[in-house]
PDB file with one MODEL, atoms N, CA, C and O in Angstrom:
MODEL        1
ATOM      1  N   UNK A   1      18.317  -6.480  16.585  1.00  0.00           N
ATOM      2  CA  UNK A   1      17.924  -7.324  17.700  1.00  0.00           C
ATOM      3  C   UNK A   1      16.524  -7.852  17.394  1.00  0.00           C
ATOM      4  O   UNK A   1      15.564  -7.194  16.995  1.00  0.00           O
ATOM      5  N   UNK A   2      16.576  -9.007  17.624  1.00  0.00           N
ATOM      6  CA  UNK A   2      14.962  -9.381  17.334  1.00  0.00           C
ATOM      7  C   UNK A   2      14.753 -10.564  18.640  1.00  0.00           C
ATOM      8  O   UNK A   2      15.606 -10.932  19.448  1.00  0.00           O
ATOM      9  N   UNK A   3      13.249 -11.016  18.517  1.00  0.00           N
ATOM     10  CA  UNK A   3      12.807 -12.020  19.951  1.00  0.00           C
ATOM     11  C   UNK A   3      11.593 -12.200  19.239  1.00  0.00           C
ATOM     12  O   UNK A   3      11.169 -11.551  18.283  1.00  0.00           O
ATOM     13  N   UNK A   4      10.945 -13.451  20.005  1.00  0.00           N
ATOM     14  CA  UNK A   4       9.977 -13.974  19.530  1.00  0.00           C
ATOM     15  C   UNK A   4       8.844 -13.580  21.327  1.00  0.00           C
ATOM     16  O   UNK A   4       8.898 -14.085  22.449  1.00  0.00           O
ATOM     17  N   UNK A   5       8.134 -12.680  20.832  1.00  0.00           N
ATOM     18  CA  UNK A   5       7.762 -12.418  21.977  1.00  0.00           C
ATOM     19  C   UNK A   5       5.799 -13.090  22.042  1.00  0.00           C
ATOM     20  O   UNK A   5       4.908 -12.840  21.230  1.00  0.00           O
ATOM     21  N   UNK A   6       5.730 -13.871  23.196  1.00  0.00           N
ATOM     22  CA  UNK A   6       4.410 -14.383  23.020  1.00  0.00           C
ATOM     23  C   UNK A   6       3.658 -13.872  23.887  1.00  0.00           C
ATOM     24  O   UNK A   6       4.058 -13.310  24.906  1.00  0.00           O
ATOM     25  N   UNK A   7       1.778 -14.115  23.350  1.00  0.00           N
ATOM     26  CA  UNK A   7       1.028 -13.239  24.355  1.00  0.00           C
ATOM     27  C   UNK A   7      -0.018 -14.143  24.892  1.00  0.00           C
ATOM     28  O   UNK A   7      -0.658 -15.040  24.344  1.00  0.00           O
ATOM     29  N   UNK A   8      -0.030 -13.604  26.302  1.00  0.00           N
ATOM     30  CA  UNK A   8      -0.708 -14.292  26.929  1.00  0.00           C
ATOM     31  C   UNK A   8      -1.864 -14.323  26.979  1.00  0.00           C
ATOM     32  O   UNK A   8      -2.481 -13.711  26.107  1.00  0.00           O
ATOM     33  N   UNK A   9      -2.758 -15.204  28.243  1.00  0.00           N
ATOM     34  CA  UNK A   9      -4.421 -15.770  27.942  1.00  0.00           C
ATOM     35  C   UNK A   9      -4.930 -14.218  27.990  1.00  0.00           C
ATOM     36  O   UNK A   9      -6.002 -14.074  27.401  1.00  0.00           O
ATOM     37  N   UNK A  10      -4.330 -12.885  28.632  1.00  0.00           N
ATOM     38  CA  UNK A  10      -5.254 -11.789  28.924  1.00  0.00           C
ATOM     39  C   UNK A  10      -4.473 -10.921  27.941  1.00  0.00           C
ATOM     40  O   UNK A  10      -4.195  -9.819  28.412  1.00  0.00           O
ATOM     41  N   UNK A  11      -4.062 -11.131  26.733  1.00  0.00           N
ATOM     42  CA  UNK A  11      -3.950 -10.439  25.630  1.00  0.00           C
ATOM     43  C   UNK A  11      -2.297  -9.607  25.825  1.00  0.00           C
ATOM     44  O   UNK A  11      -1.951  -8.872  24.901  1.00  0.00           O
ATOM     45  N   UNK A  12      -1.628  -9.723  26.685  1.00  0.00           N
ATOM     46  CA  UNK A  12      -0.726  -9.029  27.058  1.00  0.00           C
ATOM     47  C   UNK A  12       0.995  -9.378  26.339  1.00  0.00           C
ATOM     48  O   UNK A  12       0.942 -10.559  25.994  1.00  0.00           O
ATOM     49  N   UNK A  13       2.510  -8.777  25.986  1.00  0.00           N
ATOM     50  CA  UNK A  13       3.304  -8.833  25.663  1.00  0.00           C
ATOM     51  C   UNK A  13       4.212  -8.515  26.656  1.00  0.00           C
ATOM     52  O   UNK A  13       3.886  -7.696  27.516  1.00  0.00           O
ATOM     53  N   UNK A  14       5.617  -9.189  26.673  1.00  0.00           N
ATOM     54  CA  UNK A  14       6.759  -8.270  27.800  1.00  0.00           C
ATOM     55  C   UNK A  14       7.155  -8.172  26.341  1.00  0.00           C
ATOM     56  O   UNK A  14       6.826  -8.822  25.349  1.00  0.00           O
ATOM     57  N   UNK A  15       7.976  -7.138  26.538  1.00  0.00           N
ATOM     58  CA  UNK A  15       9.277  -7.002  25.464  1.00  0.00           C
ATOM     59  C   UNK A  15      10.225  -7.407  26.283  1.00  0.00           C
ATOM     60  O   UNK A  15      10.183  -7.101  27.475  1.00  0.00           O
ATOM     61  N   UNK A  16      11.180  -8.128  25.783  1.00  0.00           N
ATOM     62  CA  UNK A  16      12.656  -8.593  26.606  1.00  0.00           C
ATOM     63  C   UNK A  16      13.306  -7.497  27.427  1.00  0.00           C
ATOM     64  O   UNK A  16      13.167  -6.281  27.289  1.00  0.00           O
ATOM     65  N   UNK A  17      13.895  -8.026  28.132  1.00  0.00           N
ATOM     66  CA  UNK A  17      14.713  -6.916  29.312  1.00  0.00           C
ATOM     67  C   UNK A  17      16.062  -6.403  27.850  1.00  0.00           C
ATOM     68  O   UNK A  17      16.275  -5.232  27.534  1.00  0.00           O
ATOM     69  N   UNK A  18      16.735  -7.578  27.234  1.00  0.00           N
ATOM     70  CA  UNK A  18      17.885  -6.397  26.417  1.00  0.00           C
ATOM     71  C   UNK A  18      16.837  -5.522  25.465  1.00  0.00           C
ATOM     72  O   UNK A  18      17.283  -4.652  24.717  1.00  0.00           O
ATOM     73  N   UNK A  19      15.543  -5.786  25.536  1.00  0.00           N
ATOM     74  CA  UNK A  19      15.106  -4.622  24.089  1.00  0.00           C
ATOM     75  C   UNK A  19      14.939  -3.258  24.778  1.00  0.00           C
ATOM     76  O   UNK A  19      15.179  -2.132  24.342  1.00  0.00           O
ATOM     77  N   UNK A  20      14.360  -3.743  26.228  1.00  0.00           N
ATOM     78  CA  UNK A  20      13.602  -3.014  26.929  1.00  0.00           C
ATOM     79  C   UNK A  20      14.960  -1.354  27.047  1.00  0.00           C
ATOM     80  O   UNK A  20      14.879  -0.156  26.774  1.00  0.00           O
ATOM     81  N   UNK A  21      16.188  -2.405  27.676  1.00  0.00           N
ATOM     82  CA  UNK A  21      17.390  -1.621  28.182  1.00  0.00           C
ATOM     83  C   UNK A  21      17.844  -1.109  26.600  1.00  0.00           C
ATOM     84  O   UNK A  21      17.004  -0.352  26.114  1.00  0.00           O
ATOM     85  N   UNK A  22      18.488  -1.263  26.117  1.00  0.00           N
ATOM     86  CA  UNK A  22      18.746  -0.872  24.838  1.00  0.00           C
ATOM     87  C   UNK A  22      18.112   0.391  24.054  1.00  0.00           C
ATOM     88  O   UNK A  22      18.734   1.168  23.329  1.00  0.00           O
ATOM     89  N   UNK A  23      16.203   0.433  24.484  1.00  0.00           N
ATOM     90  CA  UNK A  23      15.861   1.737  24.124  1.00  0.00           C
ATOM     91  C   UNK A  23      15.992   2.540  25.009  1.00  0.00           C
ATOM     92  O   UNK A  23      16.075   3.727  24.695  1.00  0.00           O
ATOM     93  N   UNK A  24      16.060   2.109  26.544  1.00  0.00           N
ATOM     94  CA  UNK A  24      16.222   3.073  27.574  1.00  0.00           C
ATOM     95  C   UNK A  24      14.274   3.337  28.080  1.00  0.00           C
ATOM     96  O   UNK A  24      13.938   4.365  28.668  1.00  0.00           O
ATOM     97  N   UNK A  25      13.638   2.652  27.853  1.00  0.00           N
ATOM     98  CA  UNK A  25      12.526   2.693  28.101  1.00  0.00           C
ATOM     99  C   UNK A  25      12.139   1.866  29.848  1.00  0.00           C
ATOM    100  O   UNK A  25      12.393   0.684  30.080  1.00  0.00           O
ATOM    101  N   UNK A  26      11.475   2.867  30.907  1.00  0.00           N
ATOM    102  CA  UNK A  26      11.630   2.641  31.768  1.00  0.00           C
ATOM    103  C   UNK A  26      10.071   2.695  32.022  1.00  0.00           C
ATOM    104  O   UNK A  26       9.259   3.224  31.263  1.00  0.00           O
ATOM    105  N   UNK A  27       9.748   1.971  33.389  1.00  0.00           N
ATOM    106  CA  UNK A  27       7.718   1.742  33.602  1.00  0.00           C
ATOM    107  C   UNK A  27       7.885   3.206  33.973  1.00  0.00           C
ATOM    108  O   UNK A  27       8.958   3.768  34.190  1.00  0.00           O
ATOM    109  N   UNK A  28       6.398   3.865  34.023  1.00  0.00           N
ATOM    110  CA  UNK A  28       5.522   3.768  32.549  1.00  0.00           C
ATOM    111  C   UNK A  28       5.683   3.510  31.761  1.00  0.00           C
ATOM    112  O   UNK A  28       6.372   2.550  32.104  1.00  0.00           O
ATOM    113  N   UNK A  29       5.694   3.446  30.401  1.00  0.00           N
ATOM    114  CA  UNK A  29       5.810   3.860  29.161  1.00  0.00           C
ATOM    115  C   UNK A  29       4.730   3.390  28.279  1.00  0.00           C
ATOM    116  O   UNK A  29       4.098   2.359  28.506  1.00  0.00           O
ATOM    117  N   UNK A  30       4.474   4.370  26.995  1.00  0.00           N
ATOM    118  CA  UNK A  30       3.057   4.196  26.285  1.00  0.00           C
ATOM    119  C   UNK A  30       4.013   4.195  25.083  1.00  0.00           C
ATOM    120  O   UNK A  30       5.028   4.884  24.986  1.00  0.00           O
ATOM    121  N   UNK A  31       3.490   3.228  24.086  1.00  0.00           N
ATOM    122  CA  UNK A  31       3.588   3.280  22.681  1.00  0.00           C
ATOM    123  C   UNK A  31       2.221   3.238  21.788  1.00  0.00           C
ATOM    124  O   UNK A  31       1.085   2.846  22.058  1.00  0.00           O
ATOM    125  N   UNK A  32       2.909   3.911  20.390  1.00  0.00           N
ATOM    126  CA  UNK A  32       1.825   4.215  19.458  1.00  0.00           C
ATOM    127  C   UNK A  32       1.590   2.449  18.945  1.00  0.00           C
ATOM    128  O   UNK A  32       2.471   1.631  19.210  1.00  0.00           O
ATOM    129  N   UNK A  33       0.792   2.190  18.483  1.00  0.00           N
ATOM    130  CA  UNK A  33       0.855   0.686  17.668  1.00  0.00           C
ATOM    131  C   UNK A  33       0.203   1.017  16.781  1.00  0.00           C
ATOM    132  O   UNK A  33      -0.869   1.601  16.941  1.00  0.00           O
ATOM    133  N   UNK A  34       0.825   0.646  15.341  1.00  0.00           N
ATOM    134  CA  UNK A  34      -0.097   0.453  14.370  1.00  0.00           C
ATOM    135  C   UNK A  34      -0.154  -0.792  13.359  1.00  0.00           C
ATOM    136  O   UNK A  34       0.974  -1.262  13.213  1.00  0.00           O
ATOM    137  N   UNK A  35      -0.660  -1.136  12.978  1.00  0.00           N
ATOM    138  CA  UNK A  35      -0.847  -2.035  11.696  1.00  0.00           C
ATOM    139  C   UNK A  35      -0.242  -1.605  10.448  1.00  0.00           C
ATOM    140  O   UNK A  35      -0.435  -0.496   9.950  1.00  0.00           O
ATOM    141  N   UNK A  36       0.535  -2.562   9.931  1.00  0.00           N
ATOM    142  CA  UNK A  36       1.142  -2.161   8.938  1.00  0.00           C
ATOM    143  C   UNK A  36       0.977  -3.820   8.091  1.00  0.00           C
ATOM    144  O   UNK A  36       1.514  -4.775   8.653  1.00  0.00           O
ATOM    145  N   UNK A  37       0.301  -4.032   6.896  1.00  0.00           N
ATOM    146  CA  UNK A  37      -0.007  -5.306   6.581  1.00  0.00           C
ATOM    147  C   UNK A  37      -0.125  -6.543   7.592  1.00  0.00           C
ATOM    148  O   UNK A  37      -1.225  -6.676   8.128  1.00  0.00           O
ATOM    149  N   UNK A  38       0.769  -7.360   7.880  1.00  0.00           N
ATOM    150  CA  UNK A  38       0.911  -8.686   8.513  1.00  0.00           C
ATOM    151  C   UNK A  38       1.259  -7.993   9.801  1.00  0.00           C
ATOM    152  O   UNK A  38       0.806  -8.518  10.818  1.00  0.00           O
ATOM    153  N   UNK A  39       2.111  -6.714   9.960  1.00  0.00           N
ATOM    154  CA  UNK A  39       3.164  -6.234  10.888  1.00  0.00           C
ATOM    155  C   UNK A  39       2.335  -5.351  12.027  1.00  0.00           C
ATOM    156  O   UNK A  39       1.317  -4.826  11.578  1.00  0.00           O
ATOM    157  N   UNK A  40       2.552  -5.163  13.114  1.00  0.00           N
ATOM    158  CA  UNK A  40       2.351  -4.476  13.991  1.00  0.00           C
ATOM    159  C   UNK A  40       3.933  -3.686  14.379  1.00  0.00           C
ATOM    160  O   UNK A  40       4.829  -4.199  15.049  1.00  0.00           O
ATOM    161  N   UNK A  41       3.948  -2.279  13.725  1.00  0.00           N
ATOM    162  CA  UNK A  41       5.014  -1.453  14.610  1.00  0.00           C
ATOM    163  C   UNK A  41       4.379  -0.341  15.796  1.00  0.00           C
ATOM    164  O   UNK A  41       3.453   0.420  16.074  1.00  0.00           O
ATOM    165  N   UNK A  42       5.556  -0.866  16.192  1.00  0.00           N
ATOM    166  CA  UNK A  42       5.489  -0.162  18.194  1.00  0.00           C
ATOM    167  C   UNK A  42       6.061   1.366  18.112  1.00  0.00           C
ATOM    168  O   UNK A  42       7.039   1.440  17.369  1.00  0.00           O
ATOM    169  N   UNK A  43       5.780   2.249  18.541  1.00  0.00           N
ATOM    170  CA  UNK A  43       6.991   3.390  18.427  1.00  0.00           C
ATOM    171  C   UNK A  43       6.729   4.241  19.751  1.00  0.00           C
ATOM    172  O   UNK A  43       5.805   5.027  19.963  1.00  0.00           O
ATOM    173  N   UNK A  44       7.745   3.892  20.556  1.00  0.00           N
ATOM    174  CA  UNK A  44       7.494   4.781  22.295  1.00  0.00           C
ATOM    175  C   UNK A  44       7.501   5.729  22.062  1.00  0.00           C
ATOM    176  O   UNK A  44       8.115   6.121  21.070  1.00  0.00           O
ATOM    177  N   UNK A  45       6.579   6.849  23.152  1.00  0.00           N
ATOM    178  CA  UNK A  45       5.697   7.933  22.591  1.00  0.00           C
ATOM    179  C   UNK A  45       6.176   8.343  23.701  1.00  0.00           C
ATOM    180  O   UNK A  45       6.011   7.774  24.780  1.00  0.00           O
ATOM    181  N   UNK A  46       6.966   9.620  23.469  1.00  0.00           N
ATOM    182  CA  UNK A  46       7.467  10.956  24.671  1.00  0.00           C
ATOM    183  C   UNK A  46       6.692  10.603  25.493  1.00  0.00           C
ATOM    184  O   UNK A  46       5.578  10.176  25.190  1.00  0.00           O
ATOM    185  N   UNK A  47       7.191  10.724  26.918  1.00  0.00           N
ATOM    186  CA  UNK A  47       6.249  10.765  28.378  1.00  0.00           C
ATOM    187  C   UNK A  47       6.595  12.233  28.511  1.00  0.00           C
ATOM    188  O   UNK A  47       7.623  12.903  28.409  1.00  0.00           O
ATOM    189  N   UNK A  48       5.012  12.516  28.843  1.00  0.00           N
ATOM    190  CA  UNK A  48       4.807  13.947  29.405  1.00  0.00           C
ATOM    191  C   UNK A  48       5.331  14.276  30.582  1.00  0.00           C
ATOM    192  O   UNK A  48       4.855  13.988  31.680  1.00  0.00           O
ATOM    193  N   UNK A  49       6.670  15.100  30.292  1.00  0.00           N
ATOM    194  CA  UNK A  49       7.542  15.858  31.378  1.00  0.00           C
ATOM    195  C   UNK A  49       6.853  17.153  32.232  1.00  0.00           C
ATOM    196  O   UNK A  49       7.442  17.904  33.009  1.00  0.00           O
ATOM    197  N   UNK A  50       5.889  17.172  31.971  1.00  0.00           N
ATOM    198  CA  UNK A  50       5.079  18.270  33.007  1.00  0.00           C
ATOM    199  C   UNK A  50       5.107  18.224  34.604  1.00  0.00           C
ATOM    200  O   UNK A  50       4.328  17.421  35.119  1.00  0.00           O
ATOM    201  N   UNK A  51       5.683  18.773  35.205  1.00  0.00           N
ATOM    202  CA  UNK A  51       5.489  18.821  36.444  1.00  0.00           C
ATOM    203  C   UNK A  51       3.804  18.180  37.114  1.00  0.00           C
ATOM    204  O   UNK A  51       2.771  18.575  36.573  1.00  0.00           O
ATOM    205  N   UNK A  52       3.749  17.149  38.353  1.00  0.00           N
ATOM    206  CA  UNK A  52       2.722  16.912  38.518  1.00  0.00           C
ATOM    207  C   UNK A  52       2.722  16.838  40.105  1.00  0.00           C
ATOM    208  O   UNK A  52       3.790  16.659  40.691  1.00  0.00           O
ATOM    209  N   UNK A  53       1.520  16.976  40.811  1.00  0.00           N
ATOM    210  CA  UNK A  53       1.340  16.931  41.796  1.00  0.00           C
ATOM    211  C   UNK A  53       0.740  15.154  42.659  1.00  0.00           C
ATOM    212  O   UNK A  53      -0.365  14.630  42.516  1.00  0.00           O
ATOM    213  N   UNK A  54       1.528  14.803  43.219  1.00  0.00           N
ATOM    214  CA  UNK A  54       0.858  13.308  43.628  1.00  0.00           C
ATOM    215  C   UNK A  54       1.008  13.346  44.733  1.00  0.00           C
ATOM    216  O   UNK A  54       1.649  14.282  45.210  1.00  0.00           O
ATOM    217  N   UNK A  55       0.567  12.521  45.405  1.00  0.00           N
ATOM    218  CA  UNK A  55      -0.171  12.044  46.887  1.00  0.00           C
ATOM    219  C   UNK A  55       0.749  10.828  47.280  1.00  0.00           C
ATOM    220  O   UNK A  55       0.396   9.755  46.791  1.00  0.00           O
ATOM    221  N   UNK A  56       1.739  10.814  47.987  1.00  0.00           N
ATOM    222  CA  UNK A  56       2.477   9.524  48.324  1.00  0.00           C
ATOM    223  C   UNK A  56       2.602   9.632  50.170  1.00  0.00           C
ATOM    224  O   UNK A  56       3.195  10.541  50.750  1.00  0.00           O
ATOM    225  N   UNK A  57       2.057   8.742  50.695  1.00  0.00           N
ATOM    226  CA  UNK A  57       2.157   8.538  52.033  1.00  0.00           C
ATOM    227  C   UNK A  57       1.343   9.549  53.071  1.00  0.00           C
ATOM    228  O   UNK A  57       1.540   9.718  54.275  1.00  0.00           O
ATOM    229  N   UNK A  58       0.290  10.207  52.131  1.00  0.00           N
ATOM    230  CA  UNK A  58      -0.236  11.067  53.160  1.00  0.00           C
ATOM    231  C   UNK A  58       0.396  12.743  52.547  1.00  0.00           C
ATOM    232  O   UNK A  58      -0.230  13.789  52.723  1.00  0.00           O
ATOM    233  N   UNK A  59       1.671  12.654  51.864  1.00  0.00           N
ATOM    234  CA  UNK A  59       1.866  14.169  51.739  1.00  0.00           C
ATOM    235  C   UNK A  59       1.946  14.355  50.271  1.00  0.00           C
ATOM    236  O   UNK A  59       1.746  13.336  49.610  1.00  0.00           O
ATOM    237  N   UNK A  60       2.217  15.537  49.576  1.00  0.00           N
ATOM    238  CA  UNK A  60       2.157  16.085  48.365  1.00  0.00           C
ATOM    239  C   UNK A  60       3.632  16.385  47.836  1.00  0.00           C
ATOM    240  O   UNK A  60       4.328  17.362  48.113  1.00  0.00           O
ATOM    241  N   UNK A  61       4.017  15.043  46.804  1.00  0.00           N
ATOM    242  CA  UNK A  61       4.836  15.357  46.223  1.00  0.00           C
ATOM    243  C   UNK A  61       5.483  15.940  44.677  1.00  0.00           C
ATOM    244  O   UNK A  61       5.179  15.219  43.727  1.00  0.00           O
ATOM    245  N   UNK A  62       6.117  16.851  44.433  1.00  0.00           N
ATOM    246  CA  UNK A  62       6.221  17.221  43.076  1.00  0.00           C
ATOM    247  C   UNK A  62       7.098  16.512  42.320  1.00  0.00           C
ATOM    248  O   UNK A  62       8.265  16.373  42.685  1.00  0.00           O
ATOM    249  N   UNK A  63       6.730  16.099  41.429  1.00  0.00           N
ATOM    250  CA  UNK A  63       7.727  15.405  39.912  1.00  0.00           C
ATOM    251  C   UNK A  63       7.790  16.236  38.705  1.00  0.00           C
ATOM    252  O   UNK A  63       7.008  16.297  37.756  1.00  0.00           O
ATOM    253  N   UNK A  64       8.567  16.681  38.871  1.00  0.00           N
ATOM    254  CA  UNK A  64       8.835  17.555  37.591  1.00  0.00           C
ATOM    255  C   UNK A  64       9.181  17.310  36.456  1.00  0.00           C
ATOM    256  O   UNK A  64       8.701  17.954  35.523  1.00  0.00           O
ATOM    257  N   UNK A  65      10.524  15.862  36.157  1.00  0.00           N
ATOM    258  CA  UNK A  65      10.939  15.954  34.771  1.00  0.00           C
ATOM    259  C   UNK A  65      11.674  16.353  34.801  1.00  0.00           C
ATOM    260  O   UNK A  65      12.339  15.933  33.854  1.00  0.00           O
ATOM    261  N   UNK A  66      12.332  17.222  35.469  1.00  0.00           N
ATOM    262  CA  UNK A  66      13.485  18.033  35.237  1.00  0.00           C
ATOM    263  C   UNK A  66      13.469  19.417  34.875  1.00  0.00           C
ATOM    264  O   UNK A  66      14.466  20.082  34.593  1.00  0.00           O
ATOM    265  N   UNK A  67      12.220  19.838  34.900  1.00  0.00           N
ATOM    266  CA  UNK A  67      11.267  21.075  34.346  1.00  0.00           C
ATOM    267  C   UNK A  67      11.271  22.209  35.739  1.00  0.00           C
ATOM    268  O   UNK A  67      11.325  22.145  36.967  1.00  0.00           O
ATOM    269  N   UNK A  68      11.213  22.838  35.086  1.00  0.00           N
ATOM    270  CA  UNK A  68      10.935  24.147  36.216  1.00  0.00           C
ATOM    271  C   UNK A  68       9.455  24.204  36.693  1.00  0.00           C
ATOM    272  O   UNK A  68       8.505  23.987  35.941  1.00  0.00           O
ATOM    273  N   UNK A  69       9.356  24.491  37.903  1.00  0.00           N
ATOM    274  CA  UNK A  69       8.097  24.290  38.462  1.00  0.00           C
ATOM    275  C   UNK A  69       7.503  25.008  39.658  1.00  0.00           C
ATOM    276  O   UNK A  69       8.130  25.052  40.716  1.00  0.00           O
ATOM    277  N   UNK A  70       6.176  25.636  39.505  1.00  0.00           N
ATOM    278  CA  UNK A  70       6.197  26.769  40.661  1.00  0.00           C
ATOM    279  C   UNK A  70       5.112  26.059  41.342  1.00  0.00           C
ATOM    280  O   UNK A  70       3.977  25.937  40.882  1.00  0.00           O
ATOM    281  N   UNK A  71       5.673  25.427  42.880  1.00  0.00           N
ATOM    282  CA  UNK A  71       4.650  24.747  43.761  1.00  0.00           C
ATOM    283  C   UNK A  71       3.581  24.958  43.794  1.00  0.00           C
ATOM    284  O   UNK A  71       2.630  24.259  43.445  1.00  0.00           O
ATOM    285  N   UNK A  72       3.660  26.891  44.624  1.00  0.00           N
ATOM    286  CA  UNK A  72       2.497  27.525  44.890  1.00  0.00           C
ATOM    287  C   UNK A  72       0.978  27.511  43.952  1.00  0.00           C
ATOM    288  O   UNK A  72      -0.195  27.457  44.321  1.00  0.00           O
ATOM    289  N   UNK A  73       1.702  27.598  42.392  1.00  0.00           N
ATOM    290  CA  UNK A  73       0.930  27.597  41.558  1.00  0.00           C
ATOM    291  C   UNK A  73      -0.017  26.134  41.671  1.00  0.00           C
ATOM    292  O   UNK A  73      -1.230  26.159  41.878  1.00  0.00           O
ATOM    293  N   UNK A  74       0.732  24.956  41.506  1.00  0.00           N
ATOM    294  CA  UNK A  74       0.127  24.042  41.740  1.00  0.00           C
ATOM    295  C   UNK A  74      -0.916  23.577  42.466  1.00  0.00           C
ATOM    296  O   UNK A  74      -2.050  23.233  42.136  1.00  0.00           O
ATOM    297  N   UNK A  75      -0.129  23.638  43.927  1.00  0.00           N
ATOM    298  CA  UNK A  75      -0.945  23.703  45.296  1.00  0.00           C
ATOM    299  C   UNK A  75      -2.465  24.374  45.060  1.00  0.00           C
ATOM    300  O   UNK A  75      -3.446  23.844  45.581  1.00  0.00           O
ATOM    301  N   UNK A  76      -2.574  25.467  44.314  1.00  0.00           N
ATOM    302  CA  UNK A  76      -3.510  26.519  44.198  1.00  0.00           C
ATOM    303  C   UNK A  76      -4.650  26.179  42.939  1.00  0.00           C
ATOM    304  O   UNK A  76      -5.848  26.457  42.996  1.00  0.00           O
ATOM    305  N   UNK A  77      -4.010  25.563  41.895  1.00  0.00           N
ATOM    306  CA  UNK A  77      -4.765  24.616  40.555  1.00  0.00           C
ATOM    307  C   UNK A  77      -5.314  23.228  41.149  1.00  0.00           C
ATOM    308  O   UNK A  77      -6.184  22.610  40.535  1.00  0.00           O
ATOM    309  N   UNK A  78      -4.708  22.687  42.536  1.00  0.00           N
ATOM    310  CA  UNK A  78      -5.425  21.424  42.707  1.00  0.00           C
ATOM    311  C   UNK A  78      -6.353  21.695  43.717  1.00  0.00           C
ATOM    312  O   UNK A  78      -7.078  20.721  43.919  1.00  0.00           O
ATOM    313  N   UNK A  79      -6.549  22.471  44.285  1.00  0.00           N
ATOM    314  CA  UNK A  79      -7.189  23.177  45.264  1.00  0.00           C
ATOM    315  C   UNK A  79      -8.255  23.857  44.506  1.00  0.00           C
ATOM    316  O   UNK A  79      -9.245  23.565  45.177  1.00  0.00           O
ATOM    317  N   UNK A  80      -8.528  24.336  43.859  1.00  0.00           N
ATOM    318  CA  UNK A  80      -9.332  24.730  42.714  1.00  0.00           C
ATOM    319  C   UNK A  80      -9.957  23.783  41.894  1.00  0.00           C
ATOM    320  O   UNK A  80     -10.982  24.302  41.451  1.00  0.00           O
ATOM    321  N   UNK A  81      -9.853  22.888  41.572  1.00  0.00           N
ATOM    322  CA  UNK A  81     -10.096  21.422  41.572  1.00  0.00           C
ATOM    323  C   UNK A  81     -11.050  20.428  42.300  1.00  0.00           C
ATOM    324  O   UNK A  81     -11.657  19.558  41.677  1.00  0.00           O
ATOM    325  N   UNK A  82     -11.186  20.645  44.040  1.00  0.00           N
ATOM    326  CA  UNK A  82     -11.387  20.394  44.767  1.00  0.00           C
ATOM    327  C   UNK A  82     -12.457  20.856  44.691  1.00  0.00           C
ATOM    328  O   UNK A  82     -13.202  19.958  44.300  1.00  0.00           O
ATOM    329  N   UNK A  83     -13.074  21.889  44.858  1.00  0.00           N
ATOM    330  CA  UNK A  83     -13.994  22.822  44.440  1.00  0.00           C
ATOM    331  C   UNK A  83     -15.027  23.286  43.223  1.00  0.00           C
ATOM    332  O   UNK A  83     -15.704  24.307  43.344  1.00  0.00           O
TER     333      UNK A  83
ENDMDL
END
């Protein structure tokens, strides 16, 4: 699959929606970039599945990943934090 992808006045790229779907890459996502002669390769970089604690609407919600996760512990590391 290839595309001619152009960048705009504030330095920025989309990748196409079939490249996008095809890797299965969903927002967030961070890639490595490097230089390779003329070439710039992209290579999407694991998103950290760590359980996290966020703030949505006033209350405290957990995202895990799919990971096992002990609230209390949390609750108690961001609270510690605070401090």
């Amino acid at each position: 699959m290839e595309a001619v992808i152009t960048i705009d006045k504030f330095g920025r790229m989309v990748l196409p929606g079939p490249m996008r779907k095809a890797l299965q890459i969903s927002r967030p996502a961070a890639f490595k970039a490097e230089v390779m002669g003329n070439k710039i390769e992209l290579t999407l970089v694991a998103p950290d599945r760590s359980a996290v604690l966020k703030k949505r609407r006033g209350l405290l919600v957990v995202s895990t990943g799919g990971r096992k996760f002990n609230a209390a512990e949390a609750v108690s590391a961001m609270r510690e934090e605070r401090f």
